[in-house]
Each structure stands twice: as C-alpha cells, then as structure tokens.
VEXDREN-2710 file (C-alpha; in Angstrom, 1 decimal):
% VEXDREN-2710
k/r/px/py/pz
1/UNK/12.8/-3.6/3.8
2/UNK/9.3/-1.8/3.5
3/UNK/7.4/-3.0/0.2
4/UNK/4.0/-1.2/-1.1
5/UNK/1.2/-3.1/-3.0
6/UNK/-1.4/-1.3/-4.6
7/UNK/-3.9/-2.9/-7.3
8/UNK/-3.3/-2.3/-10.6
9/UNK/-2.0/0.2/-12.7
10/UNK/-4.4/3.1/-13.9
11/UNK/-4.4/5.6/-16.7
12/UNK/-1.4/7.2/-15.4
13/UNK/1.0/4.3/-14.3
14/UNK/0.2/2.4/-17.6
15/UNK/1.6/5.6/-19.6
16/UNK/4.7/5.9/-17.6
17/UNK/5.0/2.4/-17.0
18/UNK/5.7/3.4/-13.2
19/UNK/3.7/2.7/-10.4
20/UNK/1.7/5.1/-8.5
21/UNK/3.0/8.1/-10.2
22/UNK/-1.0/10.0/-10.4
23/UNK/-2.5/12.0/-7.9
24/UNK/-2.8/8.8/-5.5
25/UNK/1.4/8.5/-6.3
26/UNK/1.9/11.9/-4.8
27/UNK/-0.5/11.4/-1.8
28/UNK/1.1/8.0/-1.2
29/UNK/4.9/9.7/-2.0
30/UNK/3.9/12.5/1.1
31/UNK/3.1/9.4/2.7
32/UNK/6.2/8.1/2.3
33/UNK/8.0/11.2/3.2
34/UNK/6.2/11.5/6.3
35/UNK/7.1/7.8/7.5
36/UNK/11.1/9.8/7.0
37/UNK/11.8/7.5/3.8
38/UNK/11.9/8.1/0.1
39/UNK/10.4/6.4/-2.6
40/UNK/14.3/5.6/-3.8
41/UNK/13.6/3.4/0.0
42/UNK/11.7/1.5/-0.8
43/UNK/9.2/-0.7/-3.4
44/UNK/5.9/0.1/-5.1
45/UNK/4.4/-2.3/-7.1
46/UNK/1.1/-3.4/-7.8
47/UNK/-1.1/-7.1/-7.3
48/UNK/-1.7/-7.3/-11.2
49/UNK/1.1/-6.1/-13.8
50/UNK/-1.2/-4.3/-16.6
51/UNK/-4.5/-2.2/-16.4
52/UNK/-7.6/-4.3/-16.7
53/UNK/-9.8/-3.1/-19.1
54/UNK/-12.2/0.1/-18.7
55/UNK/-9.9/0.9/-15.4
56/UNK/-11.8/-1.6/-13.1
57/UNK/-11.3/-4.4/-10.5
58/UNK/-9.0/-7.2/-11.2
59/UNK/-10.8/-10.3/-11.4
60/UNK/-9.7/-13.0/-9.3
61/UNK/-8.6/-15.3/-12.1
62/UNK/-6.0/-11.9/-13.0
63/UNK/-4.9/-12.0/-9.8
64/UNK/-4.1/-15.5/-9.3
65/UNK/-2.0/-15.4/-12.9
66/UNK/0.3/-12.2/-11.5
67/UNK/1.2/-13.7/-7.9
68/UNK/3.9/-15.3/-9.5
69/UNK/5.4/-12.7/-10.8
70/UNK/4.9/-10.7/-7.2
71/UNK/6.4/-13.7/-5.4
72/UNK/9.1/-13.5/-7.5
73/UNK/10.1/-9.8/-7.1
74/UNK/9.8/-10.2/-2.7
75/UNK/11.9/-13.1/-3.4
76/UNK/14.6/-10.7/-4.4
77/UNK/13.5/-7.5/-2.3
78/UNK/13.3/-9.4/0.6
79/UNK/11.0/-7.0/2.2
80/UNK/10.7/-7.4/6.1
81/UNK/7.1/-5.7/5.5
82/UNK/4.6/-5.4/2.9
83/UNK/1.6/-2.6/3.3
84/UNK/-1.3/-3.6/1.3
85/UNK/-2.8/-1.1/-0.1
86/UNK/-6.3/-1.1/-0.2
87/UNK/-9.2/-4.0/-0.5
88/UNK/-8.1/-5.4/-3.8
89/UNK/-4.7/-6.1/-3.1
90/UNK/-5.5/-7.3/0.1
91/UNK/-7.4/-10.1/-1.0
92/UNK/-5.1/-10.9/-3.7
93/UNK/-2.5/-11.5/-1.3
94/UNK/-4.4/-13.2/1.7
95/UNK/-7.0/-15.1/1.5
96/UNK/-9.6/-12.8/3.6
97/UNK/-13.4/-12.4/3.6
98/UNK/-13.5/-9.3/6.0
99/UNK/-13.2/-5.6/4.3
100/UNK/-10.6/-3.6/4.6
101/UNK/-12.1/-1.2/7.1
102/UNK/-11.6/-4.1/9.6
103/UNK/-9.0/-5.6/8.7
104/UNK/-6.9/-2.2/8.5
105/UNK/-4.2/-1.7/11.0
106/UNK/-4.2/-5.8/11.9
107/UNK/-1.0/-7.4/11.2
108/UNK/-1.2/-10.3/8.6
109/UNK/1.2/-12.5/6.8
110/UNK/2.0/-13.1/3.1
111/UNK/3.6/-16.2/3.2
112/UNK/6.8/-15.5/5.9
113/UNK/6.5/-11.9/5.4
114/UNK/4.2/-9.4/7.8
115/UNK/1.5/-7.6/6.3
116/UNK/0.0/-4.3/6.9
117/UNK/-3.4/-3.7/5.2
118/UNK/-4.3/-0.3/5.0
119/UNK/-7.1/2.1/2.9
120/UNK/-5.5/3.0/-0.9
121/UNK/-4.3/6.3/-1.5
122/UNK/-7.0/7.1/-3.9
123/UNK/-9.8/6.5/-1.4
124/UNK/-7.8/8.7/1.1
125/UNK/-8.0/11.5/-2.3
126/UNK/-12.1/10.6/-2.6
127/UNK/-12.7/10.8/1.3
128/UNK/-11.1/14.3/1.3
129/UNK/-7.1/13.3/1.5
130/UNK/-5.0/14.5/4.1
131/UNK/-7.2/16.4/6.0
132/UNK/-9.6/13.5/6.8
133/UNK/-9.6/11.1/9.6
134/UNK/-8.9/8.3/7.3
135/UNK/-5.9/9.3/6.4
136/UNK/-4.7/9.5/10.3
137/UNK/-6.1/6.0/10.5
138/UNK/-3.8/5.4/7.4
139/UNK/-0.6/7.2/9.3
140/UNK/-1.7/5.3/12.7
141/UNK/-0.9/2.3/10.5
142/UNK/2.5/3.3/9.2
143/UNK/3.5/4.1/12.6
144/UNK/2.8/0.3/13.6
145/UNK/5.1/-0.5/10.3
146/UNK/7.9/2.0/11.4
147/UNK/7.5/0.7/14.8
148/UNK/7.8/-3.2/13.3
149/UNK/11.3/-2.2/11.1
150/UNK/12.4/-0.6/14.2
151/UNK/12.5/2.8/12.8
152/UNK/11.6/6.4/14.6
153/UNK/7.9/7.6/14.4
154/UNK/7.8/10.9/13.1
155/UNK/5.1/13.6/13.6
156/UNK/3.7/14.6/11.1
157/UNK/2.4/18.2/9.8
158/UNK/-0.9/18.8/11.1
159/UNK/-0.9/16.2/13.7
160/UNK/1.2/16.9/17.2
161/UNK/2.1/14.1/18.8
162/UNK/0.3/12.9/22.2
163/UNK/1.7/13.0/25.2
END
C-alpha cells in the first residue's frame, strides 16, 4: 500500500542491484521503522532504472524512457500512496515547476494514485540527518501518509508527541 520513489541508483544500489541500500537506505530504512513498518512493507524503487553517468541528475529525456517501466510496476503493487522522494523524482512523476521545499508535505497525484513529495534521504544525511529540522519536516510528512492509509502515528525517538 505505501510505495517509495527515489531518483536513481548510486554507487551503492548499482553494486547490489538494490535500491537504497547506502547510507541514505539506512536513514530512509529508520524512516521506515519509525512510520511502525518494514522495508519487507513496503516498495522502494527509483524514477530511472540504472545510474546515469558520473552519478548525476537524470535528464528529462531518461526519465521520460523509464516511466513505463514505473507505471508498470504500481500497476501491479497497487500502492494506495507513493512518497516521492526528493526534487528529481518529483518532477519525474508530476509535471511541477515549484521546488520541493514548497511542494513538500502537499498532497499530489500520480495518475489515480496520491502523492507525497518529501526532501531525499541523502539531503536529510548532508543537512545534518536526524537531528535536523528537516528531517522532522520529513517525519511531519509521513505522519500525513500514515494518517492517509489509516495507520497509527508513532512517536518517534527524540521527538515527544504534543499535546
């Protein structure tokens, strides 16, 4: 029911051939664990299927010649909810002009499906991970997707919940 959608694979994913499996994998996996699910719960997958070259941003054009492949695999999942996870796959899902410091948090749809664009792990790991304010911006948006699947909220460590 709850889908993930990063970029692209980096260094790490494209040796494993698993998404999110680096340092932004185990951020997003504590993520995860914090929302009460597993990975085993749910689906990670990416916007484009294979690195780009030199690690950077998908082009457009790469983008557009993976959706298929995407659409195919919600087609199966079924996902009530995708979270997109940061700018890039964002825009390669929806068609938006706004960043994603705006847009985060706002529910969208891909096609029938709601979507909930929120920063990428591996910003979260640049801006100082868990302990930064992004990061409760990131788990104030996962509470909106629990909340939307009709699942309890948890509280995490290092945050009591407000009264």
């Amino acid at each position: 029911e709850l889908v993930f959608v990063g970029e692209g694979p980096g260094a790490d994913e494209d040796a494993q051939g698993l998404a999110f499996v680096g340092r932004a994998g185990a951020l997003l996996s504590r993520l995860i664990t914090a929302m009460g699910l597993t990975r085993e719960e749910v689906w990670i997958g990416n916007i484009v299927k294979c690195r780009p070259p030199e690690n950077r941003k998908p082009l457009p054009d790469e983008m557009q010649a993976c959706l298929p492949f995407l659409r195919s695999q919600l087609a199966v999942l079924k996902p009530r909810v995708i979270v997109a996870l940061g700018a890039t796959a964002l825009t390669g899902l929806v068609d938006v002009s706004t960043g994603i410091s705006r847009m985060r948090g706002t529910w969208l749809r891909f096609e029938d499906i709601d979507l909930m664009p929120t920063y990428h792990p591996s910003y979260l790991l640049r801006a100082g991970g868990e302990s930064h304010d992004r990061y409760w911006e990131v788990w104030s948006d996962m509470e909106k997707v629990l909340t939307r699947l009709g699942r309890p909220i948890p509280t995490p460590k290092g945050r009591k919940r407000e009264a």
